[in-house]
C-alpha positions as CSV (number, residue, x, y, z in Angstrom):
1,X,179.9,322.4,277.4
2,X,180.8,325.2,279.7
3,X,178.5,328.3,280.1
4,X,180.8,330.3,277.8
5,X,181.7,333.5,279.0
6,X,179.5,333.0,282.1
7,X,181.4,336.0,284.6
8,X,180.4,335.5,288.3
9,X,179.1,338.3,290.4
10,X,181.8,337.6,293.4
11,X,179.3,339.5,295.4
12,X,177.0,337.2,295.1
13,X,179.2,333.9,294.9
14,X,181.1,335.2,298.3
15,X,180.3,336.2,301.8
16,X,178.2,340.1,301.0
17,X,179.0,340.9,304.3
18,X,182.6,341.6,304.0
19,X,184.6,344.1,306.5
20,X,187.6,345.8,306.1
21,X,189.6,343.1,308.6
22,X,192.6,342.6,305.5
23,X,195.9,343.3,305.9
24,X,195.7,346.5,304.0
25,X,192.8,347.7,306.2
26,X,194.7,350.1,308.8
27,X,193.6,349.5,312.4
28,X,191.7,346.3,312.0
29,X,192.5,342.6,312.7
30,X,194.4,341.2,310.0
31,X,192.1,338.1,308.8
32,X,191.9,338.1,305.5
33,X,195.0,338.1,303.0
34,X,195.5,338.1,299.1
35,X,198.1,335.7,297.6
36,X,200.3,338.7,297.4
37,X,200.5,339.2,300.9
38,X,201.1,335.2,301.7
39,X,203.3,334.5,298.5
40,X,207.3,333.6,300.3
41,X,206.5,333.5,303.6
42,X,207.0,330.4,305.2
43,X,205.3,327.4,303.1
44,X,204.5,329.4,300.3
45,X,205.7,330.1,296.6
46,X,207.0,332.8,296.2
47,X,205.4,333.6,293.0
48,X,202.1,334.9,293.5
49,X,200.3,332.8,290.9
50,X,201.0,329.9,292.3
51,X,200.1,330.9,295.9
52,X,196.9,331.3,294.8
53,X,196.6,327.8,293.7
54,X,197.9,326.4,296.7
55,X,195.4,329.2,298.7
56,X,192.4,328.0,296.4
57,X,193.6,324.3,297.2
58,X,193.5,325.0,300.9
59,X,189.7,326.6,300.6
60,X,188.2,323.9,298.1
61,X,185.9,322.4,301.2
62,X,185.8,325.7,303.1
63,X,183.7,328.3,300.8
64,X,183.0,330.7,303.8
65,X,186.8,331.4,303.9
66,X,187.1,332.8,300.8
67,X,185.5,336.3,299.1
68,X,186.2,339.4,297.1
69,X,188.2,342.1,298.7
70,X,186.0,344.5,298.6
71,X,187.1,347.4,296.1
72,X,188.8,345.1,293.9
73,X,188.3,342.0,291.5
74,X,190.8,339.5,294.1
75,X,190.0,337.0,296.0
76,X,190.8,337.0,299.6
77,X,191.6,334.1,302.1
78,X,190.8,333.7,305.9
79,X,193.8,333.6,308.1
80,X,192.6,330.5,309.3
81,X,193.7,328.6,306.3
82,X,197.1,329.4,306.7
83,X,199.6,327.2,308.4
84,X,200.4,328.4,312.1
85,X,203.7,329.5,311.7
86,X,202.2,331.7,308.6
87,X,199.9,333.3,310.9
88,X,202.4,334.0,313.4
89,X,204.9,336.0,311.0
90,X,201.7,338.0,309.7
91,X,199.9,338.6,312.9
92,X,203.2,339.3,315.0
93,X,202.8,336.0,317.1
94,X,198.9,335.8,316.8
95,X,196.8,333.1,315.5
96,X,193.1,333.5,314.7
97,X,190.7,330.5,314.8
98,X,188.5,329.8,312.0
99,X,184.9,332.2,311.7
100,X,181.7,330.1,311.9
101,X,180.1,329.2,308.8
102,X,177.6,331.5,307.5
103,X,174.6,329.1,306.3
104,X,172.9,331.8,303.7
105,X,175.8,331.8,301.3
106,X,177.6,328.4,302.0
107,X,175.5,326.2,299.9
108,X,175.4,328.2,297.3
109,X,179.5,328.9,297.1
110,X,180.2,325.0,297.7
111,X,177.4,324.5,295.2
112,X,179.0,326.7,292.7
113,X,183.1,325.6,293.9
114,X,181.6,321.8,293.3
115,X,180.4,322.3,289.5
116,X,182.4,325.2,288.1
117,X,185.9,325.8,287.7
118,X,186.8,330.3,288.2
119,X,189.6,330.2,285.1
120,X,191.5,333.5,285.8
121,X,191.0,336.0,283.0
122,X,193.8,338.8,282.5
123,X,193.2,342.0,280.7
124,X,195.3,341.4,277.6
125,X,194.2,341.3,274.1
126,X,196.4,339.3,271.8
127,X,196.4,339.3,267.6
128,X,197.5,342.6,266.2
129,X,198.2,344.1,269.6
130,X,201.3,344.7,272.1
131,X,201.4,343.3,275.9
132,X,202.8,341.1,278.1
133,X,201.4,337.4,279.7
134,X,203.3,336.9,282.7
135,X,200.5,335.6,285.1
136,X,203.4,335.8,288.1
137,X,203.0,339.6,287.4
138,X,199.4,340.4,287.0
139,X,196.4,339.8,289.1
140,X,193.5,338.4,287.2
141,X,190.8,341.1,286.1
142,X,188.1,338.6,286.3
143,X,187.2,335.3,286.4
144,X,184.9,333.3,283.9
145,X,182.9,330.0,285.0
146,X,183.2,326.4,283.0
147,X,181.8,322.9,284.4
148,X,184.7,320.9,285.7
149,X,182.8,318.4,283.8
150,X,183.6,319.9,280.4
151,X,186.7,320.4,281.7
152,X,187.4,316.6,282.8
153,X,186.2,315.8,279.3
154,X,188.5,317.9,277.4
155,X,191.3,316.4,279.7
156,X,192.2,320.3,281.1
157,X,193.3,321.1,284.7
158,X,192.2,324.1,285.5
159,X,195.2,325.0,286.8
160,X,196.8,325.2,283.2
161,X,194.0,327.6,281.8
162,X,194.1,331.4,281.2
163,X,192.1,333.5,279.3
164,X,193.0,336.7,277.2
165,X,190.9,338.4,274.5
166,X,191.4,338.8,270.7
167,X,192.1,341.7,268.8
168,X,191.9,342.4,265.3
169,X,190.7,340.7,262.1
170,X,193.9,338.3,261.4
171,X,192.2,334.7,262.2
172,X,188.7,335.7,261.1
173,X,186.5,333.8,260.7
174,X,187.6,331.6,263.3
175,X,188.6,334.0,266.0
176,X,187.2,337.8,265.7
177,X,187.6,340.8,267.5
178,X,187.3,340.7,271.0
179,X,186.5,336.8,271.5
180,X,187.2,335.4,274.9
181,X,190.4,332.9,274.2
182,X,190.8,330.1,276.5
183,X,194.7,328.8,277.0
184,X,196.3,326.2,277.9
185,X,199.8,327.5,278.9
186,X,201.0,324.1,279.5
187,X,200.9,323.2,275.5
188,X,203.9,324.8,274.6
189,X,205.3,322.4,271.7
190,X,203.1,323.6,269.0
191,X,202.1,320.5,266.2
192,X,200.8,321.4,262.7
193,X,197.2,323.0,262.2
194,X,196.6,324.0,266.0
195,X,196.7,327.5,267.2
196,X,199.1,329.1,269.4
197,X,199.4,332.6,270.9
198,X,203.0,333.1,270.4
199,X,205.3,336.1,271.7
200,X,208.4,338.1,269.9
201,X,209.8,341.0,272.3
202,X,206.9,342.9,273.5
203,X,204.2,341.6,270.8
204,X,201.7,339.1,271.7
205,X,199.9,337.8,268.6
206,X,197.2,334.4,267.9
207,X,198.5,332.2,264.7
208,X,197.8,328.6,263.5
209,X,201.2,326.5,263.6
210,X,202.3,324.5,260.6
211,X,205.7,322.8,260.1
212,X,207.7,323.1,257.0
213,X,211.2,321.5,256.8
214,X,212.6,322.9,259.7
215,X,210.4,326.1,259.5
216,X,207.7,327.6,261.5
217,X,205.0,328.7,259.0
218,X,202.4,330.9,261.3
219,X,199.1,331.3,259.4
220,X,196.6,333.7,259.6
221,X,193.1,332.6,258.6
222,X,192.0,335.8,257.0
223,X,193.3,335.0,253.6
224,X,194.3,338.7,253.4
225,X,197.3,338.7,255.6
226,X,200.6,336.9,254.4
227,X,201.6,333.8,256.2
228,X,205.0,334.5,258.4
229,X,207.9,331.8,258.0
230,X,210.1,331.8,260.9
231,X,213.6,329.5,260.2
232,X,215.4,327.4,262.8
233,X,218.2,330.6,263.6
234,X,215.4,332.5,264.3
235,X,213.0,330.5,266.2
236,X,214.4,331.3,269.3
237,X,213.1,334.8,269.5
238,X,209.7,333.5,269.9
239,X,208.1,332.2,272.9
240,X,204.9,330.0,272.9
241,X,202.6,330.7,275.6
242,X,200.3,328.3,275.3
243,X,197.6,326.3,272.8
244,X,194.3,328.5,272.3
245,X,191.3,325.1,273.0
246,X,188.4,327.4,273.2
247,X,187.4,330.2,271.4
248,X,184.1,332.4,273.1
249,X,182.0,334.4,271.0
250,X,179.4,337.1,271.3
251,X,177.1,337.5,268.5
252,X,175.3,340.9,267.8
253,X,175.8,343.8,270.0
């Protein structure tokens, strides 16, 4: 099982002794870049979600060349990962070799990059509440921790995983207020008695999924609400995001 809502201290996990050498730092070398500033340049995506992927892909075996930009909750990147022609366009011609390893925080990060998996966590809470889940969009707030193990068990790439909150009392007892919801955005056929979040215009909401001749049938599991039937015409104004596989819970205050 993973450590359930287990959130990394970055400063710890990352190099402490950051600078201020990013591309947003006026007057400094420009070594360190978030997806955003790398996402369409050459051999990129241009969506910034999936830059980060391929950035985290680039730094699996190189833990010293990643950290937290200092002042925010992002991860940056080392130049050095980049491709050389990537480097050029951002360092006007420039390339910068890769910085020496820094043995007192290396094992631990390729310790902690070899057993746990950082699933991106975005501030939205989904039930009763309004918002939007387009990770392209939003930068992740935090990241929470889970054994690649459990993950291999559960047959999950981490790569398909987000995590929102709950809001409200609509699925208790099974999901309550605030419980850390783990999604798999890549489950977006729904199948009878699993649970979706689903979205209609701006509304984000958690439901369990049940078929009924040609009807969607979302269930609350507080007995209290009434179950919504959506027919065939109208199932097009709803968009699944994804399959909720793991609920998180705290217990007591």
């Amino acid at each position: 099982m993973p450590n359930k809502n287990k959130e990394i201290d970055m400063k710890k996990n990352s190099n402490e002794d950051t600078d201020e050498s990013s591309l947003s730092s006026k007057g400094k070398r420009m070594e360190w870049v978030v997806a955003s500033e790398v996402s369409g340049r050459d051999g990129f995506p241009t969506s910034d979600r999936w830059t980060r992927n391929h950035l985290k892909e680039l730094a699996s075996n190189k833990p010293h060349l990643v950290r937290k930009r200092r002042g925010t909750k992002a991860f940056e990147y080392h130049v050095s990962l980049l491709p050389k022609e990537t480097q050029e366009s951002l360092l006007d011609g420039e390339t910068i070799p890769e910085p020496q390893k820094k043995h007192s925080n290396n094992s631990i990060n390729a310790e902690l990059l070899s057993e746990f998996a950082f699933i991106p966590g975005y501030s939205i809470q989904v039930s009763a509440g309004n918002g939007t889940l387009n990770m392209d969009q939003l930068e992740p707030s935090r990241y929470l921790a889970f054994r690649k193990k459990w993950l291999n068990y559960r047959g999950f790439n981490e790569k398909d995983l987000v995590i929102v909150w709950a809001k409200g009392d609509s699925m208790e007892p099974t999901i309550n207020n605030n419980d850390t919801l783990v999604v798999h955005v890549g489950r977006k056929r729904p199948k009878d008695g699993h649970i979706y979040i689903f979205r209609c215009e701006d509304e984000l909401f958690v439901k369990r999924y049940q078929s009924v001749v040609g009807t969607w049938r979302l269930i609350s599991d507080n007995h209290m609400y009434t179950p919504l039937d959506i027919k065939k015409e109208e199932q097009h104004q709803f968009e699944v995001i994804g399959q909720v596989v793991h609920i998180a819970k705290d217990i007591g205050d």
